[in-house]
C-alpha positions in Angstrom: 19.1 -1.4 -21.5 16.0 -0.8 -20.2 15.5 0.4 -16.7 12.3 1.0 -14.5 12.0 4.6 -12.9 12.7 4.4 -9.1 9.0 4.1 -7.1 8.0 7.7 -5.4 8.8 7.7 -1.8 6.1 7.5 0.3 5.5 10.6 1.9 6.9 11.3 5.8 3.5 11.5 7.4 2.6 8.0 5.3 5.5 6.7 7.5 4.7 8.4 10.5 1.0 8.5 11.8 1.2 4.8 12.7 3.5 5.4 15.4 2.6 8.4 16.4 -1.0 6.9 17.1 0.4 3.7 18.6 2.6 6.3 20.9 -0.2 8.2 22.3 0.4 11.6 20.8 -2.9 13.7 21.3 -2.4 16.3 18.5 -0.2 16.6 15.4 -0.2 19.6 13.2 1.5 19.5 9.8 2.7 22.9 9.3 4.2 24.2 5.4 7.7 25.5 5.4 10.7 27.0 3.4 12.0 22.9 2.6 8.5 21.0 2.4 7.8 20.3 -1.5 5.0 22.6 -3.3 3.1 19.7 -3.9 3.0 18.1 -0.8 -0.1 19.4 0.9 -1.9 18.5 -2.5 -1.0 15.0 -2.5 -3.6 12.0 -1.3 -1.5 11.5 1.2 -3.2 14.4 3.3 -6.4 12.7 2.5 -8.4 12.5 5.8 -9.6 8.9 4.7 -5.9 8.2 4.5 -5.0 9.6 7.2 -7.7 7.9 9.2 -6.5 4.5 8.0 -3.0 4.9 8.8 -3.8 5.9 12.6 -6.4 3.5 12.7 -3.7 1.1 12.4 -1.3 2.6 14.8 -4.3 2.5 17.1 -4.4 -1.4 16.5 -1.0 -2.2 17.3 -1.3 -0.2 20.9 -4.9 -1.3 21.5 -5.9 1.8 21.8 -9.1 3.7 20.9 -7.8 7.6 21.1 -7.6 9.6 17.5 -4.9 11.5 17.4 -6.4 15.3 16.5 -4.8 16.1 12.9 -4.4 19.9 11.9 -2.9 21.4 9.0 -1.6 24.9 8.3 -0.6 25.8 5.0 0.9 29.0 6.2 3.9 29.2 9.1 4.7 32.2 10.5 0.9 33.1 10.7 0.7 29.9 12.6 3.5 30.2 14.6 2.8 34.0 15.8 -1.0 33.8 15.7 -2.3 30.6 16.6 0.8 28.2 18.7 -0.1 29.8 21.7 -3.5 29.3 21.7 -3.2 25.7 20.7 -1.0 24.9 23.5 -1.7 26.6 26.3 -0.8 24.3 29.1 2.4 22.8 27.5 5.2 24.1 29.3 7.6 21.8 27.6 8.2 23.2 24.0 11.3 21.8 22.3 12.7 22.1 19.0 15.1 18.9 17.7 17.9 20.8 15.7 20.7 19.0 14.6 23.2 22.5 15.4 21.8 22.8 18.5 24.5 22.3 21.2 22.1 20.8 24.2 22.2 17.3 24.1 18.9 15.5 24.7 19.4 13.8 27.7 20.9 17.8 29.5 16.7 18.3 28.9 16.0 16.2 32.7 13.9 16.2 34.5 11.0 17.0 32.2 8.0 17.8 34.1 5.2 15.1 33.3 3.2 17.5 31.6 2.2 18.1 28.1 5.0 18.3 25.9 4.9 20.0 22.0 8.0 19.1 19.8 8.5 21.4 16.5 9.7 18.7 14.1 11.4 20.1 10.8 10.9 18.8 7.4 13.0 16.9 5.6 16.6 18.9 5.3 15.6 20.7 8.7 14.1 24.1 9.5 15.7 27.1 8.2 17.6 30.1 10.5 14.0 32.1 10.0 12.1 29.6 11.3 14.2 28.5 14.0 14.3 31.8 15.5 10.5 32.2 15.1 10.0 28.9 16.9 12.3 29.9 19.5 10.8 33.5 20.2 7.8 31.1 21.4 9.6 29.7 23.8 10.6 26.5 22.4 14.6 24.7 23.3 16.7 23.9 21.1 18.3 20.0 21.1 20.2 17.3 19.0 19.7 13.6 19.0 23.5 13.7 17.5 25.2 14.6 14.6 23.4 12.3 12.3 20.8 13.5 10.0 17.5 11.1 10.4 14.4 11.2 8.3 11.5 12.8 9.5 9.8 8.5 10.1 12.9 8.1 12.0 13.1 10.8 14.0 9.2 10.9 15.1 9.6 7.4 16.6 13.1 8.3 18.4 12.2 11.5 19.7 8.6 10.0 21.1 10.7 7.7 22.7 13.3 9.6 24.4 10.9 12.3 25.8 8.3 9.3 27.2 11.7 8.1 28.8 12.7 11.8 30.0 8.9 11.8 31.7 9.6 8.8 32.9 12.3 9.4 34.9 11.4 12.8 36.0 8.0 11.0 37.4 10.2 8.4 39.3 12.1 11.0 40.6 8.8 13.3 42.1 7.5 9.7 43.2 10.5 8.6 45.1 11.3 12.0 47.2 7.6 12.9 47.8 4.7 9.9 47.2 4.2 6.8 45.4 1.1 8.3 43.7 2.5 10.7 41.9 3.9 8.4 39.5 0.1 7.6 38.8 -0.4 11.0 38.7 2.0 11.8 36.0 1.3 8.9 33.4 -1.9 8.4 31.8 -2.5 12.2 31.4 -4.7 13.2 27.8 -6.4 16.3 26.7 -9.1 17.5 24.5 -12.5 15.6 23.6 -11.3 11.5 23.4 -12.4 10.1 20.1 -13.5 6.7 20.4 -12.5 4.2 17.5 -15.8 2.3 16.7 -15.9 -1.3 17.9 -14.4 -0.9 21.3 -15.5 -0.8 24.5 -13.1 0.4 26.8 -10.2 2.7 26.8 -6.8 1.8 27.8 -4.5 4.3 29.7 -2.8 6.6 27.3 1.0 6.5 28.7 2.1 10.0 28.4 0.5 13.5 26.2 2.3 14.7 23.9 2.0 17.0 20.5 3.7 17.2 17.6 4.0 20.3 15.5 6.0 18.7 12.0 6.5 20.3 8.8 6.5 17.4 6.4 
């Protein structure tokens, strides 16, 4: 009997700029780790012709004309020790997703509506190395549950649940002090804005966030 070989799977990051465009996210850097596959930051898939496309159509979907800024580190603890820091300097909210992790996501509120950077493990998760390392840079440690959820399902989910965090926390600050401060919260972006070509306006990005994922 004859039988076709099984189709590669897509890599995450295939999967995931889409959304993370059509979420808002200002900045994602794809970091190397102890469980991301040799090959992977040799594929096409890191192609910035790809990569364009595939945020170009996340973009799309949100009508929205902000690039998401795309970095890539081949190295981790360098990046981690010598370079997080400086990357993120005005994101008090650093979190780490981590299935062991005992704080449940929802103990995080209030979030303050700020930037936010979320250390996203590869598929199979971070190691204990790199968990500490992370951790030593201030980042907390959460689960979304006891499931274990590919890294294009978890991007979406945990997008979701920290917008809805910043949500709340901003309804909060606007109900016990002004209405404008919701305002103030939402809408926040850093760095240069890079304009998609053919549009003329900008719609209001809905909250900043960054992603630091090891694919």
């Amino acid at each position: 009997m004859d039988r076709a070989p099984p189709r590669p799977r897509r890599p995450g990051h295939a999967h995931v700029s889409p959304p993370v465009a059509s979420l808002g996210v200002d900045r994602v850097i794809l970091v190397n780790a102890a469980r991301v596959e040799k090959s992977y930051f040799d594929s096409k898939v890191m192609a910035d012709e790809f990569v364009h496309e595939l945020l170009v159509l996340g973009l799309e979907q949100a009508r929205d004309t902000v690039l998401p800024e795309i970095l890539v580190r081949s190295r981790f603890r360098p990046f981690v020790e010598d370079e997080l820091d400086a990357l993120c300097p005005d994101s008090p909210v650093r979190l780490i997703p981590h299935p062991p992790a005992s704080t449940p996501v929802e103990a995080l509120a209030p979030l303050p509506a700020e930037n936010a950077v979320l250390a996203i493990g590869p598929e199979g998760g971070w190691v204990p190395f790199e968990v500490e390392l992370i951790q030593a840079r201030g980042f907390t440690p959460f689960s979304l549950g006891p499931r274990i959820l590919r890294v294009e399902v978890a991007v979406p989910l945990l997008l979701g649940q920290l917008a809805l965090l910043i949500h709340a926390s901003a309804d909060v600050v606007a109900f016990r002090r002004e209405p404008k401060s919701l305002s103030t919260a939402w809408g926040r972006t850093h760095g240069p804005r890079r304009i998609h070509p053919g549009r003329e306006s900008e719609p209001r990005r809905y909250f900043a966030a960054r992603l630091s994922m090891s694919q």
